[in-house]
N, C-alpha and C positions, 0 to 999 in steps of 0.2 A: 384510563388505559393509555392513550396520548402520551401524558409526561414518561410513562414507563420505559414507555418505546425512546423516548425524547433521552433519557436516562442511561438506558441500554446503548442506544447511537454513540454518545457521546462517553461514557466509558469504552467502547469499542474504539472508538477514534482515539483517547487516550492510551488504551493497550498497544494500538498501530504506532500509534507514535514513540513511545517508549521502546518499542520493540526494533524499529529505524534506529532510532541513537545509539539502544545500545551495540546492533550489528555494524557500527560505525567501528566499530575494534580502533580506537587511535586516530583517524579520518576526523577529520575538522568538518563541521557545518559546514563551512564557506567550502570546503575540497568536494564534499560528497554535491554539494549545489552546484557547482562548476561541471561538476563530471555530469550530473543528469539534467545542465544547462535550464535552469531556473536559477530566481534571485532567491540569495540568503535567507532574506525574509519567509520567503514562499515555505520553507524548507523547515524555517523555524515555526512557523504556525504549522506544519504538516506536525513536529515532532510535538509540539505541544498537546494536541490533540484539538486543534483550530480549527484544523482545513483535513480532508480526505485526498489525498494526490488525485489525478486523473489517473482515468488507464495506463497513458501513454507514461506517463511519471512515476506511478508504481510501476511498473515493467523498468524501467531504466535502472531504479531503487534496485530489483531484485537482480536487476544486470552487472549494478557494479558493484553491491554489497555482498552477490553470491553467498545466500545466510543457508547454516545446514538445510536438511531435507526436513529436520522436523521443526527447524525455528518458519521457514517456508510454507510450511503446511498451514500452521499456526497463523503468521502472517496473511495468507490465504485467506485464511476462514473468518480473521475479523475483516479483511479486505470484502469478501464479499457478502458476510451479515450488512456491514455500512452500505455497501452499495448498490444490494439488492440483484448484485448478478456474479455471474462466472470471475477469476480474475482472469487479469488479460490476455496469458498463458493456454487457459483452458478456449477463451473465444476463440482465441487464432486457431485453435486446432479444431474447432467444430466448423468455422466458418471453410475451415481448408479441405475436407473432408465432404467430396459430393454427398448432396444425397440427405447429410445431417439435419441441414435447416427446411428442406421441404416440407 
């Protein structure tokens, strides 16, 4: 049951990643790295399906990639299968909101 999960993780991480480059529309690796200030690298293991951004790096990702409402949605939803929470969008707005996290 393990590997499954281990399985599913990581095709998810490769959908996220695929899913970055291609909203890259013309944007260079190294331009879209600069702009959400990480190294190349970081960015290129993110697209490969290596690494899972942090919060703070997906939020940047969807800052300067502005991907439609349903590529976002999508992105969303393997964002937070990997990572077992809200994306970082959604926490901001609950943590902002008296009352929620009581």
């Amino acid at each position: 049951m393990a590997k499954k999960n281990y399985v599913n993780e990581l095709e998810s991480k490769q959908a996220l990643g695929k899913m970055i480059a291609q909203c890259r529309c013309g944007m260079s690796q190294r331009q879209l790295a600069k702009a959400i200030d990480i190294p190349p690298s970081n960015l290129t293991y993110i697209e490969n399906g290596v690494n899972v951004p942090s919060p703070d790096v997906y939020a940047k990702i969807i800052k300067v990639l502005a991907p439609t409402i349903e590529k976002h949605r999508e992105m969303d939803k393997l964002y937070s299968a990997i990572r077992n929470t809200p994306p970082p969008d959604v926490c901001e707005i609950i943590l902002s909101h008296e009352g929620l996290c009581d």
